[in-house]
Backbone as a chain_set.jsonl record, in Angstrom:
{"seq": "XXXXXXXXXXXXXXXXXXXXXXXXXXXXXXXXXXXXXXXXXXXXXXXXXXXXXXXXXXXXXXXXXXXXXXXXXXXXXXXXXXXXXXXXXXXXXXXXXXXXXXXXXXXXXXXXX", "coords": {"N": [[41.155, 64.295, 112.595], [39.536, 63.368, 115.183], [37.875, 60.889, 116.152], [37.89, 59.584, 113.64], [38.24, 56.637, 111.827], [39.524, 56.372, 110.058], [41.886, 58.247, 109.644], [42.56, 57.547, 112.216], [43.983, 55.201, 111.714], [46.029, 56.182, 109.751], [47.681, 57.548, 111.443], [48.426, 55.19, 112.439], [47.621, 54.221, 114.912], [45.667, 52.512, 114.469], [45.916, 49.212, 112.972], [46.775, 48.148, 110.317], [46.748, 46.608, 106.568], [49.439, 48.016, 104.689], [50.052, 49.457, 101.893], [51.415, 51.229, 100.193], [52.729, 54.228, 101.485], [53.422, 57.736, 101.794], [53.908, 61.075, 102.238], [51.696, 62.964, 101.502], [50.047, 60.762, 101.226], [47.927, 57.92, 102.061], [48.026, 54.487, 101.457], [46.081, 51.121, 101.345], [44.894, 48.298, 102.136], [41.709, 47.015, 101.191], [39.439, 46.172, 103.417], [37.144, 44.624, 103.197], [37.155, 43.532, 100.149], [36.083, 44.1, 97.344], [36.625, 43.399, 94.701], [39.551, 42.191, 92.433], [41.603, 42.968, 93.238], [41.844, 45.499, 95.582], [42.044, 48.145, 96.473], [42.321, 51.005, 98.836], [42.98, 54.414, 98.638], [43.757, 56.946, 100.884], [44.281, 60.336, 101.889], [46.074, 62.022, 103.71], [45.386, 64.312, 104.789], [42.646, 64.941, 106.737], [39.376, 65.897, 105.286], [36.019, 65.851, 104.469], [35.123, 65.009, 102.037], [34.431, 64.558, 98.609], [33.622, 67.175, 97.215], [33.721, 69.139, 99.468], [36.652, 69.632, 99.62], [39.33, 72.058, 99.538], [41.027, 74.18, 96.932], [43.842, 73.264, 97.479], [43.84, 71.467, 98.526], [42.946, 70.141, 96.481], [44.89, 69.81, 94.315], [46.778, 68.429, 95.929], [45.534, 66.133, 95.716], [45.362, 65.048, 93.201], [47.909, 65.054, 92.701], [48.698, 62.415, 94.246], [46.91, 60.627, 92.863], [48.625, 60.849, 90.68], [50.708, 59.407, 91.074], [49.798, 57.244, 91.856], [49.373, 55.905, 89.396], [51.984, 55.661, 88.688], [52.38, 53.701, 89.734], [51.544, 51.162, 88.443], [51.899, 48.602, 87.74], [53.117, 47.37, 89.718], [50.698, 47.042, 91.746], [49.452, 45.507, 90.808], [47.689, 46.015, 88.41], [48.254, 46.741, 85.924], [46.487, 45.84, 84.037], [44.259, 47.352, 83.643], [42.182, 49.473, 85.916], [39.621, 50.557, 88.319], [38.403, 53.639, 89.755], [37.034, 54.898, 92.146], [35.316, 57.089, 94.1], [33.141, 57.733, 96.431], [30.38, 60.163, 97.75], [28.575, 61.158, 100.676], [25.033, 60.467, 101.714], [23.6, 59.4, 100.015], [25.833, 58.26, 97.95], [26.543, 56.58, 98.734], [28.544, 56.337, 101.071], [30.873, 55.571, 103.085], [32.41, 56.293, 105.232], [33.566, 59.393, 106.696], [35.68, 60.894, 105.569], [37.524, 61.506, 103.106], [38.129, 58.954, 100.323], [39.788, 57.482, 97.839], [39.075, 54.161, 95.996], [40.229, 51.752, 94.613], [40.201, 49.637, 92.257], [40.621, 46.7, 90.496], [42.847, 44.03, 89.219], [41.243, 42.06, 87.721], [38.773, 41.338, 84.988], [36.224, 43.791, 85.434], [32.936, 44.704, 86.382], [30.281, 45.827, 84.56], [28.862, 47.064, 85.957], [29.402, 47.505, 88.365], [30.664, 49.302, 90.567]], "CA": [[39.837, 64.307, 113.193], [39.083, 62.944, 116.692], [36.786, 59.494, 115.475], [37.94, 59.125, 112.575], [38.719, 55.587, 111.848], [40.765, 56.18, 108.942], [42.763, 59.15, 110.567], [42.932, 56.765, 112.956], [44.732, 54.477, 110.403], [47.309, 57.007, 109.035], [48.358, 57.574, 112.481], [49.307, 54.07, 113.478], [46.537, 53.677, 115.666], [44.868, 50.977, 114.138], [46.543, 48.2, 112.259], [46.079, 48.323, 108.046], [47.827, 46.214, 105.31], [49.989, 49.11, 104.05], [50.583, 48.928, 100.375], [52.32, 52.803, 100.106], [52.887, 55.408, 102.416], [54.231, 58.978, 101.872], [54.096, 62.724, 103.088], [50.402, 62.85, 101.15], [48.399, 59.645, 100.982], [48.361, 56.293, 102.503], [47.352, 52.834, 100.364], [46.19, 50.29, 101.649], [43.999, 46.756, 101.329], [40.53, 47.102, 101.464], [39.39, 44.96, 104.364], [36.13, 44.255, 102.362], [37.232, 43.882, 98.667], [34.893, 44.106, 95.911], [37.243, 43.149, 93.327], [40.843, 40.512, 92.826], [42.512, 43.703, 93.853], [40.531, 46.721, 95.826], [42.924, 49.158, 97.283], [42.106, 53.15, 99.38], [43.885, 55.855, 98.905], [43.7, 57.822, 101.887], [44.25, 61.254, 101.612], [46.768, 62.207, 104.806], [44.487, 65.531, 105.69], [41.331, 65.214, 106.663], [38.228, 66.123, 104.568], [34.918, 64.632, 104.57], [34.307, 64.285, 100.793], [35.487, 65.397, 97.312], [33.084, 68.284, 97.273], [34.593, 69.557, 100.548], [38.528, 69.452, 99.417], [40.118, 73.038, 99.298], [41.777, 74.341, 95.84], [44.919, 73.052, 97.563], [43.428, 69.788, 98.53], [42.915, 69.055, 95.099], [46.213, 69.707, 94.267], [47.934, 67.222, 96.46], [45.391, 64.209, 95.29], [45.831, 64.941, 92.509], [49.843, 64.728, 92.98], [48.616, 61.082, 94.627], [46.889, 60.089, 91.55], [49.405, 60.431, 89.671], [51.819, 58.84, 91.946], [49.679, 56.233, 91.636], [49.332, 56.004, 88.209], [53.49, 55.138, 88.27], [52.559, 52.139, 90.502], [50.454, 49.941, 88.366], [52.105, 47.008, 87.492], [53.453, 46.868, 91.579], [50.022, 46.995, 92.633], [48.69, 44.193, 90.174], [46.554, 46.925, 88.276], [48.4, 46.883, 84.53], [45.355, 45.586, 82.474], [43.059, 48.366, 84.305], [41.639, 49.829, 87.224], [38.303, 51.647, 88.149], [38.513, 54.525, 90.809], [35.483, 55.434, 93.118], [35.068, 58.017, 95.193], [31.781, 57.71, 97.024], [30.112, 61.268, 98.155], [27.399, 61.349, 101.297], [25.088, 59.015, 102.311], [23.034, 58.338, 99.077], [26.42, 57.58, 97.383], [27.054, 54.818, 100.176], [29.848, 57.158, 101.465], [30.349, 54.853, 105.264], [33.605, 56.682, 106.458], [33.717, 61.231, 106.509], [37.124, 61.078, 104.907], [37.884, 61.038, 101.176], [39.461, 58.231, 99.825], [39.464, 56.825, 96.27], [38.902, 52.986, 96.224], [40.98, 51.481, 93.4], [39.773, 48.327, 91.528], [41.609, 45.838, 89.639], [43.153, 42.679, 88.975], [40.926, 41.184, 86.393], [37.901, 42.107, 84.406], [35.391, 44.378, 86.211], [31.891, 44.664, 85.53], [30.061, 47.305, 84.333], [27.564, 47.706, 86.897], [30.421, 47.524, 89.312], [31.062, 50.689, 91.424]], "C": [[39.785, 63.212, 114.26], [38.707, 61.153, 116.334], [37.314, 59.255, 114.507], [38.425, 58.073, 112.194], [39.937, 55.542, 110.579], [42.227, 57.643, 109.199], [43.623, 58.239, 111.689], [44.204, 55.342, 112.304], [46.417, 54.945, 110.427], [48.377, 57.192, 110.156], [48.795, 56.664, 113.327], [48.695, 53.357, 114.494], [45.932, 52.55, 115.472], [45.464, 50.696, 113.03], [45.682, 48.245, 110.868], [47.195, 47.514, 107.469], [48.321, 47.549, 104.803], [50.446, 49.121, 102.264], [51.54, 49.96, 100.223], [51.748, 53.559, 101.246], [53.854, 56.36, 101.491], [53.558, 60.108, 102.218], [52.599, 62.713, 102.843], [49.511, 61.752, 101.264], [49.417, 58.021, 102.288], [47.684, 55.217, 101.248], [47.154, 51.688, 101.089], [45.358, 49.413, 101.392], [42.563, 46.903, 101.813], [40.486, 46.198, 102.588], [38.186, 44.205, 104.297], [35.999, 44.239, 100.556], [36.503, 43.571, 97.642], [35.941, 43.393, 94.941], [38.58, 42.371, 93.511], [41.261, 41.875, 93.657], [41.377, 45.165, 94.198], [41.932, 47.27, 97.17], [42.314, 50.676, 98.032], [42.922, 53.236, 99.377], [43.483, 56.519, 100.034], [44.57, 59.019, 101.977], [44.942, 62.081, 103.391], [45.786, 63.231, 105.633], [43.204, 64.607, 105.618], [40.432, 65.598, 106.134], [37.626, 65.441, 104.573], [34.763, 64.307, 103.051], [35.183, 65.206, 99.618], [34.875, 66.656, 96.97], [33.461, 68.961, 98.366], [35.679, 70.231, 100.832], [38.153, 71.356, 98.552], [40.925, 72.838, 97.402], [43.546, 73.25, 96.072], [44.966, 71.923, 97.809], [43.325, 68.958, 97.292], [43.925, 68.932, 94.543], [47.013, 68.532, 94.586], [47.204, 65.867, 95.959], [45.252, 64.532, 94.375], [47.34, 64.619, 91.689], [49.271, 63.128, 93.306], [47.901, 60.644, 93.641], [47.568, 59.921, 90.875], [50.753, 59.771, 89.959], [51.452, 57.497, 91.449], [49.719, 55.135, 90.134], [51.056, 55.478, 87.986], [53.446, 54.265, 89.023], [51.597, 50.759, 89.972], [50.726, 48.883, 88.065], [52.543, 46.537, 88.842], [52.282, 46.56, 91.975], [48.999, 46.071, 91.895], [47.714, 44.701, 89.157], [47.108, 47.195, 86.484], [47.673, 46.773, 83.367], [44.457, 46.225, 82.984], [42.895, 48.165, 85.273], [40.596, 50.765, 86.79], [38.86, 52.437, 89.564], [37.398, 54.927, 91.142], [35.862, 55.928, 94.223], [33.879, 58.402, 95.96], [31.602, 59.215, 97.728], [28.598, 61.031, 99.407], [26.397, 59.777, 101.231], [24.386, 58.222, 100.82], [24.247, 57.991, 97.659], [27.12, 56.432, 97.968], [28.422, 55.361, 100.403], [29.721, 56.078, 103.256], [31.785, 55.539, 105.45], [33.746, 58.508, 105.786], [35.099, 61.529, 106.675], [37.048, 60.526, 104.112], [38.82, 60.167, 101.203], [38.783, 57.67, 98.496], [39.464, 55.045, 96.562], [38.939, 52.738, 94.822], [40.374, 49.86, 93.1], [39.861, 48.001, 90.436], [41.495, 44.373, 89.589], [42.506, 41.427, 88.147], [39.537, 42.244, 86.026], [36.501, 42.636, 85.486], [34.267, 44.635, 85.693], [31.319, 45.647, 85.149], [29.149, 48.371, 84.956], [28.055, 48.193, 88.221], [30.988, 48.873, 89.91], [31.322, 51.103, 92.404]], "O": [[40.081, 62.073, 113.898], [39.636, 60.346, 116.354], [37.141, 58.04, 114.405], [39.616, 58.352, 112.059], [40.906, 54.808, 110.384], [43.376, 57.591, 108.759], [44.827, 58.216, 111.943], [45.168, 54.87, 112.906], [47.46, 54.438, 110.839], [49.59, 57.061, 109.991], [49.315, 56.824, 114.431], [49.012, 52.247, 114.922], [45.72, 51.696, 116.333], [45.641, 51.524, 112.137], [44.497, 48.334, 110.548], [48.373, 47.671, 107.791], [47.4, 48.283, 104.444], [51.437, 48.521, 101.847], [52.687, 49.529, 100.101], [50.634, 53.507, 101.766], [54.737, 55.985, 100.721], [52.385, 59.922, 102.543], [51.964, 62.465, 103.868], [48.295, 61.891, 101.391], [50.445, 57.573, 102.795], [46.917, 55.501, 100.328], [48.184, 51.177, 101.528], [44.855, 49.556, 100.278], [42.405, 46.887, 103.034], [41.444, 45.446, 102.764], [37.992, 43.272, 105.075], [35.106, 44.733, 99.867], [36.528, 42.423, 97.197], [35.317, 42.478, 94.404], [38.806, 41.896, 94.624], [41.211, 41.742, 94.88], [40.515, 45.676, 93.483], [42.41, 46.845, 98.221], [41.769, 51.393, 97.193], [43.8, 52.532, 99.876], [42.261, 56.606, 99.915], [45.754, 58.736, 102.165], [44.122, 62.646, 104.115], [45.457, 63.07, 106.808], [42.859, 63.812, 104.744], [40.261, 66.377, 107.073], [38.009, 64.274, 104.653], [34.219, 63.227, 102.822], [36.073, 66.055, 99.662], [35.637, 67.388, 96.339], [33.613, 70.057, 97.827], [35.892, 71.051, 101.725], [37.382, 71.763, 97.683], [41.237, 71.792, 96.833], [44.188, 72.712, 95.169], [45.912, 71.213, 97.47], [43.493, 67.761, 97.058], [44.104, 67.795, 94.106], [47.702, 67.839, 93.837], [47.794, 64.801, 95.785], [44.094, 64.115, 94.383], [47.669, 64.163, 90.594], [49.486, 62.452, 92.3], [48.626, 59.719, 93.275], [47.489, 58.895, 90.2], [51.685, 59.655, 89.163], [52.205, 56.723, 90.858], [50.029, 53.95, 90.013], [51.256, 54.844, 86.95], [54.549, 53.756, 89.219], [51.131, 49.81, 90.602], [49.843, 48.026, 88.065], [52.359, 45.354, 89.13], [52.375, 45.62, 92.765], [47.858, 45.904, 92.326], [46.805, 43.908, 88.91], [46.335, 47.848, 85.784], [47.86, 47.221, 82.236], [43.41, 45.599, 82.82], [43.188, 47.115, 85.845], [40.452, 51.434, 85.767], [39.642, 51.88, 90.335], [36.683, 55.384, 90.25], [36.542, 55.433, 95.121], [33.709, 59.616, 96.075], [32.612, 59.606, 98.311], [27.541, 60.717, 98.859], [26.698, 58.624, 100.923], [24.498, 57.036, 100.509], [23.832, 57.581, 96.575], [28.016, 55.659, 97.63], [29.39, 54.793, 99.899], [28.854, 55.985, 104.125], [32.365, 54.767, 106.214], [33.984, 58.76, 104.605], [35.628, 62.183, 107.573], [36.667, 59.361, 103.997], [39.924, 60.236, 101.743], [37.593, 57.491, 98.236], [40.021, 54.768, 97.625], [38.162, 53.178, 93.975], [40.204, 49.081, 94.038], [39.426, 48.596, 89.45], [40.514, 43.662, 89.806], [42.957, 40.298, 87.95], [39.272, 43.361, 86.469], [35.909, 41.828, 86.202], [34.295, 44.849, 84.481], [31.941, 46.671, 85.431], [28.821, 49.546, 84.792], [27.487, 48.965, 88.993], [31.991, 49.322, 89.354], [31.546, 52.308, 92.525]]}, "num_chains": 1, "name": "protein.A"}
């Protein structure tokens, strides 16, 4: 997508801490982190939201979940993580591309989302 700042991302265009890359997702460092550790997933295609995503879309992040899921002691995330996926505007969605926003690295609260 044209604007898209996180498209914009995947493609090199604009500078990101990279944590993982491959064929499906990107990872990288929040640049506003809520938490010790606050990672996105970014989701290589385009889609605005998780209500949005194709049968086949769910497929592949779902393949990147569970990718991730074999990276948790690399990514500091062994004593838990929360995953949020924000939808539209009254779930405080600020960028029209899905990404999961991973949170870790110590105890998280419960109000915390």
């Amino acid at each position: 997508m044209e604007n898209c700042i996180f498209c914009k991302i995947i493609a090199g265009e604009i500078p990101s801490a990279k944590v993982y890359e491959d064929d499906d997702m990107l990872i990288i460092k929040d640049i506003n982190p809520q938490a010790d550790v606050h990672y996105l997933l970014l989701p290589k295609e385009h889609y605005a939201n998780i209500v949005e995503m194709t049968d086949a879309q769910a497929q592949t992040l779902a393949g990147c979940i569970k990718k991730l899921s074999a990276m948790v002691d690399e990514l500091g995330l062994k004593d838990g993580f929360r995953l949020v996926s924000n939808k539209g505007k009254h779930g405080c969605q600020s960028v029209e591309h899905l990404h999961i926003h991973i949170l870790g690295g110590s105890q998280l609260s419960e109000n915390m989302a």
